[in-house]
Residue, then its C-alpha position, 0 to 999 in steps of 0.5 A: x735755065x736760071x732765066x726760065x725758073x724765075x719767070x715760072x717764078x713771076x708767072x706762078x704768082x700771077x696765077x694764084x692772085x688771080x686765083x684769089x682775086x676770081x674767088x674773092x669776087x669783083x663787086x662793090x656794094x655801097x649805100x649812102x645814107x641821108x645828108x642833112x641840108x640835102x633832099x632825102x629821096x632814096x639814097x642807095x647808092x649801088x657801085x660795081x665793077x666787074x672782075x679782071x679775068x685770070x686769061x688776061x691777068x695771064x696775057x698782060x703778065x706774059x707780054x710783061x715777061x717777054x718785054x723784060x727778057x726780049x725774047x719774041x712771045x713765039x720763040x717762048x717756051x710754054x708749058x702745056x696745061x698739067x705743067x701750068x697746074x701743077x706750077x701754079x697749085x704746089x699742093x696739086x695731085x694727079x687727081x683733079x681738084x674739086x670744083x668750088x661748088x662742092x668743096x668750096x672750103x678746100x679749094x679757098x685753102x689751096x688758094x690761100x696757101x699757094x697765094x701766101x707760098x708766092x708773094x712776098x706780102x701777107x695775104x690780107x695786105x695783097x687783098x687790100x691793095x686789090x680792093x683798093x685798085x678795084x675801087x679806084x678804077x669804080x670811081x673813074x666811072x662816077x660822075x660827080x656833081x660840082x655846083x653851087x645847088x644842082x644840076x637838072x638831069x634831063x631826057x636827052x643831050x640838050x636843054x630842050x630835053x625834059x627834066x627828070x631829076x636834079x643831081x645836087x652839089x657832091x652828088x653822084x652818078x655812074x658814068x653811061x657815055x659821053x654826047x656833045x658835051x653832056x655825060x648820060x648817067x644813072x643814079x638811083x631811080x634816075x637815068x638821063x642827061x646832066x652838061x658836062x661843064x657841071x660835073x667831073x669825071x674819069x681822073x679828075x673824079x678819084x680824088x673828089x670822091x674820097x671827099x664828098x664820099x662817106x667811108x664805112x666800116x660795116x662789122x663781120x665779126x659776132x662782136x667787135x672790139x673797139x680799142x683806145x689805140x690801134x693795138x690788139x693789148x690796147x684797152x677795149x673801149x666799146x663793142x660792136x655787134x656784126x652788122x652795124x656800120x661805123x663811120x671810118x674817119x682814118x685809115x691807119x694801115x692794119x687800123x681804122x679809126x671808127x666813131x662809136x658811142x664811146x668815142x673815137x676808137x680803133x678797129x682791126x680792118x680784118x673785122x670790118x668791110x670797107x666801102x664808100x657811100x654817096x648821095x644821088x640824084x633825086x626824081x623830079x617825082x620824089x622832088x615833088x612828094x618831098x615838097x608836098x610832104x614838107x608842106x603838109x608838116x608845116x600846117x600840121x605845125x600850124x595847128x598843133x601849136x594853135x591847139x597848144x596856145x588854146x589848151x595853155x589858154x584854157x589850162x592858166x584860168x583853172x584853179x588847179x594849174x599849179x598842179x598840172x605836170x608839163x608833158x615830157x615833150x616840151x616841144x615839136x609837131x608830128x603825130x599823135x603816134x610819134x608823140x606817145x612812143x617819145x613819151x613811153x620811151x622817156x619813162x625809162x631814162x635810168x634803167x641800165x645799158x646791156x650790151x645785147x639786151x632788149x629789156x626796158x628795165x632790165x637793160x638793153x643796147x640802143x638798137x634793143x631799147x628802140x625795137x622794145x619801145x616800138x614793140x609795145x606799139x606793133x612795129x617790129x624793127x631790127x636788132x641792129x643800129x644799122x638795119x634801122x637806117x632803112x627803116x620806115x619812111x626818110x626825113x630830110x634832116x634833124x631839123x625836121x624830126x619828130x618825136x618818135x622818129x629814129x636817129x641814126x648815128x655811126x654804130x648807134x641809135x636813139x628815138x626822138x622826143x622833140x626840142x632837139x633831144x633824143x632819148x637813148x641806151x647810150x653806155x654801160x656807164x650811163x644807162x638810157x638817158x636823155x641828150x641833144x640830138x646832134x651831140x654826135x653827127x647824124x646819119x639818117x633820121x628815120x620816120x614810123x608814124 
C-alpha cells in the first residue's frame, strides 16, 4: 500500500510540471544584435523548440516507475481518468475545470498551486531549470561556424553548388540534415550547404554557443530597479523601463548582473527574460549591397573632405576669420540630414536627465532625448532604447558611423556627432552630455538619414 501511495506521489508531480510546462509554452525567441568587425546584413536570429508533451512526460515517468519497482507495466495497477484528475489537480471538483481560453487566470492558479503543493522547490527555480534544459537541448540543434573568416553556404552538398551566402567565424545556423560530410542549415534569409569539417554541431555546439552567444536580459516589469548587490535592501543604482534589453554578464542564481548606464548592477531574474542571441549568415545579395553601400560612403567622404579643404581654403584669406565659430561636428562624412540632427541635439548638452521624460530642456531619458531630436526632423521613433535597435537602416559598426546615426548600448542610447563621440541623456547626475562613443560596448549602430 505504501509502495502505491508514494508512486501516486512521483506521478502526480510529473502531472503538474508538464501541466506547467504546457501552459508555460516551449518557444524561444532571440535576436541578435549587430557585431562590429562583422557584416551587419540583418541580424535576427529566430530559435525554437517545440514542447515535450504531457502523454510522454507521463509514459517516460511510468516506464521509470516500473523500472525502479520491478513491477511488469501490465501487471500495474492504473487509475482510471477521474482517478488521474483528481490525483493530479487537489483542488479539482466533480465539476470540470474550464478550459484556459475562457478562465485562463483560474486554471494558470490551480497549475501553480498544484506544481508548488508537489515539488519540493520554489515554483520559479523549477521553472528556470526547465528553461535552462529546453535551451540546451535548442543549441543541439545549431550549427555554428568556427573559421578563421567564414564559410560559403552553398546551393547543394558539394563545391560545385552556387554560393549563396557566407556564414562568418562564430556565426550561427539551425541544423536541417546532415549529407556526406555538409550540414544543410537555415540562418536568416539563407538556407543551403556549409562542409561540415568547418562548423560544429550537436554536443559539441552547447558549450561553444554560450561563448559566441550574447545573454540578454529583456525587462517585464513597468520599471526596474538595478541594485549595487544582488539583494532586495541593497542600494538602487539606476532604473530600467519595460522593454529595454540589458546585457547579462552573470548569472548569480536568483540575481543577474546586468550593465546600464550607471554601471555594472544587479537584477532579480523574476524581472527580466532571459534569452541568447547570435549573429548569421549573411546572402550573397546582402554581401553585395553592403560592398556597394561601403563604396558609395567612401566617395562621399571623398568629397565631403575636398569641399571642407576648399571652404578652409576660402574661409583663412577673409578678413573676418578669426571671428568664424567652428561647427560643432569637428569631424565625419555622411549626409547633410544627419549632420544637422547632430548639430541640433548638441545644443542641449546640460539640460537635465529625467527618467521617463521626453522633454529637451525640461529633462528626458535616452531613449526620450533621441525620439524628441528626431521629431523635430518628422521621424518618429520609440520610447525605448531597445526598439531602437531596429530602427531605420544597419551600419557595420563604430567605425562607420555618422553623424545622426543612433548608438545603441546595453539599456541605453545615444546620437552620433562625428570624431568618435556621441551625444547622450545619460544619468540623473549628469544630465545630457557629450562622450566618446565606445566608452561602453556598442550593440548596433542605427542609420536614419
Amino acid at each position: 500500500m505504501r509502495r502505491k501511495v508514494m508512486k501516486a506521489g512521483k506521478r502526480t508531480a510529473v502531472y503538474a510540471v508538464s501541466a506547467f510546462l504546457l501552459f508555460s509554452g516551449m518557444n524561444i525567441d532571440v535576436s541578435a544584435a549587430d557585431a562590429a568587425g562583422l557584416p551587419a546584413a540583418g541580424l535576427d536570429f529566430f530559435l525554437s523548440s517545440n514542447a515535450t508533451s504531457v502523454k510522454s512526460l507521463k509514459e517516460e515517468e511510468d516506464a521509470n516507475l516500473n523500472a525502479e519497482n520491478e513491477v511488469p507495466k501490465a501487471e500495474s495497477p492504473e487509475m482510471d481518468s477521474s482517478q488521474e484528475k483528481a490525483t493530479a489537480s487537489p483542488t479539482a471538483t466533480a465539476e470540470p475545470t474550464p478550459a484556459p481560453t475562457t478562465e485562463p487566470v483560474k486554471e494558470e492558479k490551480i497549475i501553480e498551486e498544484t506544481a508548488i503543493a508537489t515539488t519540493t522547490k520554489p515554483l520559479n527555480q523549477v521553472e528556470r531549470e526547465i528553461e535552462a534544459k529546453r535551451e540546451e537541448k535548442g543549441f543541439r540543434s545549431l550549427v555554428i561556424a568556427k573559421v578563421n573568416d567564414y564559410v560559403n553556404v552553398r546551393s547543394m552538398p558539394s563545391e560545385e553548388g552556387e554560393i549563396l551566402g557566407k556564414l562568418y567565424d562564430k556565426s550561427v545556423g539551425e541544423f536541417i540534415s546532415e549529407q556526406d560530410g555538409w550540414y544543410e542549415i537555415e540562418s536568416g534569409s539563407v538556407t543551403g550547404f556549409v562542409k561540415a569539417e568547418y562548423c560544429v554541431t550537436g554536443e559539441d555546439a552547447v558549450s561553444l554557443a554560450r561563448e559566441v552567444g550574447t545573454r540578454i536580459g529583456t525587462v517585464n516589469t513597468t520599471t526596474l530597479k538595478v541594485r549595487e548587490e544582488p539583494g532586495m535592501d541593497a542600494v538602487v543604482l539606476g532604473l530600467v523601463p519595460i522593454g529595454d534589453e540589458l546585457i547579462v554578464t552573470e548569472e548569480l542564481g536568483d540575481w543577474v548582473k546586468v550593465d546600464i548606464e550607471e554601471g555594472f548592477g544587479y537584477v532579480s531574474i523574476d524581472y527580466v527574460d532571459l534569452s541568447t542571441e547570435f549573429v548569421k549568415a549573411e546572402s550573397k545579395a546582402e554581401e553585395e549591397a553592403r560592398l556597394a553601400k561601403e563604396e558609395a560612403e567612401r566617395k562621399a567622404a571623398q568629397e565631403a573632405a575636398r569641399k571642407a579643404a576648399a571652404k578652409n581654403s576660402s574661409s583663412s584669406s577673409s578678413s573676418g576669420s578669426n571671428n568664424i565659430q567652428p561647427p560643432v561636428i569637428s569631424s565625419g562624412s555622411g549626409s547633410e540630414m544627419g549632420a544637422a540632427v547632430a548639430n541640433f541635439a548638441c545644443q542641449f548638452v546640460g539640460n537635465p536627465y529625467v527618467y521617463g521624460g521626453t522633454s529637451l530642456t525640461n529633462g528626458a531619458d535616452c531613449s526620450g532625448f533621441v525620439m524628441s531630436v528626431y521629431n523635430n526632423f518628422g521621424v518618429s521613433l520609440p520610447h525605448s532604447s531597445a526598439a531602437d535597435r531596429s530602427v531605420g537602416a544597419s551600419v557595420d559598426g563604430l567605425a562607420n558611423a555618422q553623424p545622426g546615426d543612433i548608438v545603441c548600448y546595453s539599456g541605453h542610447v545615444g546620437i552620433y556627432v562625428g570624431d568618435g563621440k556621441i551625444v547622450h541623456a545619460s544619468t540623473s547626475k549628469t544630465g545630457i552630455i557629450i562622450s566618446n562613443a565606445n566608452y561602453r560596448s556598442v550593440l548596433s549602430v542605427r542609420r536614419i538619414f
